[in-house]
C-alpha positions in Angstrom: 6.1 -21.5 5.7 5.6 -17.9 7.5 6.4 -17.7 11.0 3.2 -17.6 13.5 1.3 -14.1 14.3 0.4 -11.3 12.1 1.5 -10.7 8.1 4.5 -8.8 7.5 4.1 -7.1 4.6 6.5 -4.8 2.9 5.2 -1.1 2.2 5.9 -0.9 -1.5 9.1 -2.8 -0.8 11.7 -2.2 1.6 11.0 1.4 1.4 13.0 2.7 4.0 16.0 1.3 2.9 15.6 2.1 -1.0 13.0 4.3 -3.1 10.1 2.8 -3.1 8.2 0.2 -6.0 12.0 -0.4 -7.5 13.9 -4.4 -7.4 16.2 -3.4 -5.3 13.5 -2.7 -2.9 11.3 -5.9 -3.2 13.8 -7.9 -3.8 15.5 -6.5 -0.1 11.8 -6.7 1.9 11.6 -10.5 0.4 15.3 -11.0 2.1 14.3 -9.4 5.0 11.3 -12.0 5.4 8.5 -10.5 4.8 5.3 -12.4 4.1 3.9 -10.1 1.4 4.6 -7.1 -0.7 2.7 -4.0 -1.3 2.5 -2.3 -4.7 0.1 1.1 -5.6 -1.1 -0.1 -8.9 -1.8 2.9 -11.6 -1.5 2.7 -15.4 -0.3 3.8 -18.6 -2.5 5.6 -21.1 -1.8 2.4 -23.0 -3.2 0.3 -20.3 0.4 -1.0 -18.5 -0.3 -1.6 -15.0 2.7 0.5 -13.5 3.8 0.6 -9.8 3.6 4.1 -8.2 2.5 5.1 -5.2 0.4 8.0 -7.4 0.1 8.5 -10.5 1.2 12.0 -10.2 5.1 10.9 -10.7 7.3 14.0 -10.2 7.8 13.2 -6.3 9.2 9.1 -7.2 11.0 9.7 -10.7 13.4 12.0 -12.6 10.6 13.1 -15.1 10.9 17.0 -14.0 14.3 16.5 -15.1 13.5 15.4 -18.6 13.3 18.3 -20.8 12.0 15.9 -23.6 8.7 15.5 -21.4 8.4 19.2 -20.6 5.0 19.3 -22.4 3.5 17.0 -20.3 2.7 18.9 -17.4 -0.2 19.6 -16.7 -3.1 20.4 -13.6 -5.6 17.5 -12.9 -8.3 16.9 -10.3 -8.1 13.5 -8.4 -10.4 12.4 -6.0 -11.6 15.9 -4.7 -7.7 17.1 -5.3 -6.2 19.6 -7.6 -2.3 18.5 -8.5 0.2 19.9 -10.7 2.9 17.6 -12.5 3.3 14.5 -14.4 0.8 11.6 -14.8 0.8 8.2 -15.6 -1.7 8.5 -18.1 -0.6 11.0 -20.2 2.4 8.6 -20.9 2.9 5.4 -22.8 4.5 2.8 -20.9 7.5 2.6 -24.0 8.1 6.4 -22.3 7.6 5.7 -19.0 10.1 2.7 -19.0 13.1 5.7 -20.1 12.3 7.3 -16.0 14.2 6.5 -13.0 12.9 6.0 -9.9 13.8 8.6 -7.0 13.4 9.0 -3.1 10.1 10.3 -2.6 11.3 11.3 0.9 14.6 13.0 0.9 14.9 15.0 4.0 13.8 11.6 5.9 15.4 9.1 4.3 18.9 10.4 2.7 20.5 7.0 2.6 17.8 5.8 0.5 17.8 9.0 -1.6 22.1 8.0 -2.6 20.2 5.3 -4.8 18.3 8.4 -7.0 18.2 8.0 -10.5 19.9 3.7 -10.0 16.8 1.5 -10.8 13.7 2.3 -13.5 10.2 2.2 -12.5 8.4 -1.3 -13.0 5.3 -3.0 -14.0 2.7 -5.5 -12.2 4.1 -8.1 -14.2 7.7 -7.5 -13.1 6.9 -7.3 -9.4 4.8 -11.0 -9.9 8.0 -12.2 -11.4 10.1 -10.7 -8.7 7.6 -12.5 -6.2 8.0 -16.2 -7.8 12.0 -15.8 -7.8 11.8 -14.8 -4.3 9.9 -17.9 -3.3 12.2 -20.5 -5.0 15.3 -18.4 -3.6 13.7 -18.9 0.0 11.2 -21.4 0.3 8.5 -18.8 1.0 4.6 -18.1 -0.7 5.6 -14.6 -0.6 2.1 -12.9 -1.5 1.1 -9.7 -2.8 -1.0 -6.9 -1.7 -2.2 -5.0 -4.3 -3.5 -1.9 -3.5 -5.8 -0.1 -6.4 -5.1 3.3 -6.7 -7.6 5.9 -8.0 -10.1 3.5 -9.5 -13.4 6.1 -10.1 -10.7 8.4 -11.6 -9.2 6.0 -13.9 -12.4 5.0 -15.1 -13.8 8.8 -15.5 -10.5 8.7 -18.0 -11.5 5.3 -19.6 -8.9 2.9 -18.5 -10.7 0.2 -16.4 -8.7 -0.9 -13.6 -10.4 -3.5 -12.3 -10.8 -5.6 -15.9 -6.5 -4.7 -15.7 -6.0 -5.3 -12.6 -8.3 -9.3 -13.0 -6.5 -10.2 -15.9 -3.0 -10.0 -15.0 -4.0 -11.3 -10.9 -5.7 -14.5 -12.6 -3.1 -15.2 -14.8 -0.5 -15.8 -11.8 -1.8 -17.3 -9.1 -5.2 -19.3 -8.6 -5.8 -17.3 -5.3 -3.8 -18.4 -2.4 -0.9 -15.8 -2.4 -3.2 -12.8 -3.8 -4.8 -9.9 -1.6 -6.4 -6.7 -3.2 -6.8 -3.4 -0.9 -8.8 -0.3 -1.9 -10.1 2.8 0.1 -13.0 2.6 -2.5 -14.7 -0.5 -1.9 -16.6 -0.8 -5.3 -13.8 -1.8 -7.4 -12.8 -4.7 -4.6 -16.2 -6.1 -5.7 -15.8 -5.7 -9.4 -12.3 -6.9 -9.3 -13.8 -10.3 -7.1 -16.7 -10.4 -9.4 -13.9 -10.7 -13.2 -13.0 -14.0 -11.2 -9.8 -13.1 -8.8 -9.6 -15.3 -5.9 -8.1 -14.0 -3.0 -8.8 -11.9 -0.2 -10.7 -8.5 -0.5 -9.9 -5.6 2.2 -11.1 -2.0 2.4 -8.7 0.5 3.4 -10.1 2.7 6.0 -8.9 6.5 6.8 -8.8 7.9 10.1 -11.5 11.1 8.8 -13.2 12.1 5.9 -15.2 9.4 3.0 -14.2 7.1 0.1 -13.9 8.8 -3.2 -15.9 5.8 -4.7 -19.0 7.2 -2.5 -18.0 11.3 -2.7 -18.3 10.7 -6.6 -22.1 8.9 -6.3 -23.3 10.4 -3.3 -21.3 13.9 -2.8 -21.2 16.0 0.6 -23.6 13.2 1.9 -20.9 10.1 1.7 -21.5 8.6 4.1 -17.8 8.7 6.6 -15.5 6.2 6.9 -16.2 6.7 10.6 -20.1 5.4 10.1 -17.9 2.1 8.7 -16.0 1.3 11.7 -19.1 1.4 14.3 -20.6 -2.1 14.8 -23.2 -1.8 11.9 -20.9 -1.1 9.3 -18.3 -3.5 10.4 -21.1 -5.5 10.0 -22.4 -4.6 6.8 -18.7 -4.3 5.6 -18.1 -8.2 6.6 -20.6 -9.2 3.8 -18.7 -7.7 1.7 -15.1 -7.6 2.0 -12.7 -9.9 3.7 -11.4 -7.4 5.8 -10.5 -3.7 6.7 -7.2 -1.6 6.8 -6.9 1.1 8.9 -4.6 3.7 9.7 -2.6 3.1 13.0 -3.2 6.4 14.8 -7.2 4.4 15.1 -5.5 1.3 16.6 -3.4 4.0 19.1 -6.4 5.6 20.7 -8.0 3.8 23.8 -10.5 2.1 21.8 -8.0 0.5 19.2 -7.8 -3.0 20.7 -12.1 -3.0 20.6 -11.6 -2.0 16.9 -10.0 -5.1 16.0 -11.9 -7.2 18.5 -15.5 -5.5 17.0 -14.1 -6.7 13.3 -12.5 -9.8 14.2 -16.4 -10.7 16.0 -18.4 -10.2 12.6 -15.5 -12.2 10.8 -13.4 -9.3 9.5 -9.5 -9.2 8.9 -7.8 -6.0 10.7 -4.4 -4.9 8.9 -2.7 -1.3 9.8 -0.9 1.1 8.5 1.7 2.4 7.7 4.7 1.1 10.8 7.7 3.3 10.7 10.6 4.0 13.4 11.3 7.2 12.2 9.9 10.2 15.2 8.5 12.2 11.8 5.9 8.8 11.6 5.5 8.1 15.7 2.9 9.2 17.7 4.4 12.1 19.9 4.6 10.1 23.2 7.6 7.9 21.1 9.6 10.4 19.5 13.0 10.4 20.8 14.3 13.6 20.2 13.4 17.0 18.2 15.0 15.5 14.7 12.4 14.0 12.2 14.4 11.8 10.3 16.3 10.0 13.0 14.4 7.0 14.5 12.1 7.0 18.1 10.9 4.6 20.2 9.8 2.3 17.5 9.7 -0.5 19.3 7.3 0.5 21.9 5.0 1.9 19.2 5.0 -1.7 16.9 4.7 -3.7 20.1 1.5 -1.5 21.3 -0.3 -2.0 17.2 0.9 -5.8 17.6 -0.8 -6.1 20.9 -3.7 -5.1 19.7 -4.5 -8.3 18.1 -4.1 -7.0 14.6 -3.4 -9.6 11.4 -1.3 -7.8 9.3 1.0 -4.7 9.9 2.9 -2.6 6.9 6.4 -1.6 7.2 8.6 0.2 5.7 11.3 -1.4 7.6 10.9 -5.4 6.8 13.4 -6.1 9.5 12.0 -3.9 12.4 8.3 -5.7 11.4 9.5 -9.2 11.6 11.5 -8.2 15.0 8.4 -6.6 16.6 5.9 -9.8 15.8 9.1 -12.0 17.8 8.9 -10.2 20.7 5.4 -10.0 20.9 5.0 -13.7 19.4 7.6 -15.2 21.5 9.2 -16.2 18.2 12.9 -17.1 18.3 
């Protein structure tokens, strides 16, 4: 059983302990007591369901270093955005399985970076297994929150996410411990309508328009902005099962009538992403003029918490589960 208040859930791990998507970094955010974990969900160009936070893989692995993937590199446009580097797709997962997993921020985190090169990257499956171990080691539904990256691009490619995504959600659990997150809202209904129970939630930016709606509609997608007024909460509610936002919306003046207007039409409010470090605070909780060491975190989580909010990501299981105490009166 989860303490009262607000989901904890675990930024692609314990990510600001270890690099991010590897064991050692679930395994630590489930020990930490977290509620949930976060994976970014790509794929293989053999269809493996692989945990990245992109699929552009030269900021979380050694693959720059691997002169026998050289060839690989290459220039891609992804949602709107040219990159340069290595990408899931162009791999098998047989190759992909030979990379290590690296600290995709180094000057921030350098504790986390000593672990470089320790762990290889994983799969869906592995993180679902990691999940079940997790909740006979503690006695916790520890669910998952699995957040579909670049869906309209993987299908311009011709590897279907969502029919991926379904089959290897409704093989583990009937419903009760699976979430699935988006910032394109069309694949959280195909994913729903391939049979996944669960809960669906659109992940909101603080400017500019989903790429699901820049690919159909172009310079006329309509904002994410237009979402968040009381029409499209409204329209969004018969939808989705919720929204995710980013915090800076929840830190302006009008941030605790954001979670009050969703919460009235029957929407979930999660935020993201909570981090102590005084790169990640807003100004007024920076302690300090060094980026990497950490502000006034505390004041920051507790203002996001007050807000009403159901879920918060973290980076930092332990600082998340300390912050809904305080403000829970949890003991």
């Amino acid at each position: 059983m989860r303490a009262p208040g607000p989901l904890v859930i675990g930024h692609r791990g314990a990510s600001g302990y270890r690099p991010e998507h590897t064991r050692s970094a679930y395994e630590l955010a489930i020990t930490l007591g977290v509620d949930a974990i976060e994976p970014d969900i790509v794929a293989t160009r053999d269809g493996v369901l692989v945990l990245r936070h992109e699929n552009e893989i030269s900021g979380t692995t050694d693959v720059a270093a691997r002169p026998e993937f050289a060839d690989r590199r290459a220039t891609k446009r992804v949602d709107g955005v040219s990159l340069t580097g290595w990408f899931t797709e162009d791999f098998t997962w047989a190759e992909l399985s030979t990379l290590r997993a690296t600290e995709r921020l180094p000057q921030v985190r350098q504790a986390s970076a000593t672990f470089n090169g320790a762990e290889p990257i994983l799969r869906l499956r592995d993180l679902l297994e990691i999940l079940d171990a997790g909740a006979e080691r503690t006695g916790r539904a520890i669910s998952v929150v699995a957040e579909v990256k670049h869906p309209t691009y993987f299908a311009s490619i011709g590897i279907p996410l969502d029919e991926l995504i379904a089959d290897e959600l409704k093989a583990w659990d009937d419903g009760d411990r699976i979430i699935v997150e988006c910032f394109e809202q069309t694949v959280l209904g195909e994913i729903r309508e391939r049979g996944v129970r669960g809960r669906f939630i659109y992940l909101i930016e603080s400017r500019g328009s989903a790429p699901d709606l820049v690919a159909k509609f172009g310079a006329k997608a309509l904002p994410y902005s237009a979402q968040l007024t009381d029409a499209g909460l409204a329209r969004l509610a018969k939808q989705v099962d919720g929204v995710s936002v980013d915090k800076s919306l929840l830190l302006r003046p009008t941030g605790p009538a954001l979670v009050t207007r969703a919460h009235a039409v029957g929407l979930e409010v999660y935020t993201w992403t909570l981090r102590p470090e005084n790169r990640f605070l807003a100004p007024g909780h920076r302690v300090g003029k060094i980026p990497s060491e950490w502000g006034d975190w505390r004041t920051e989580f507790g203002m996001i918490l007050g807000t009403g909010v159901d879920g918060i990501f973290v980076d930092h299981p332990d600082l998340g589960v300390a912050a809904r105490a305080e403000v829970t009166g949890e003991k």
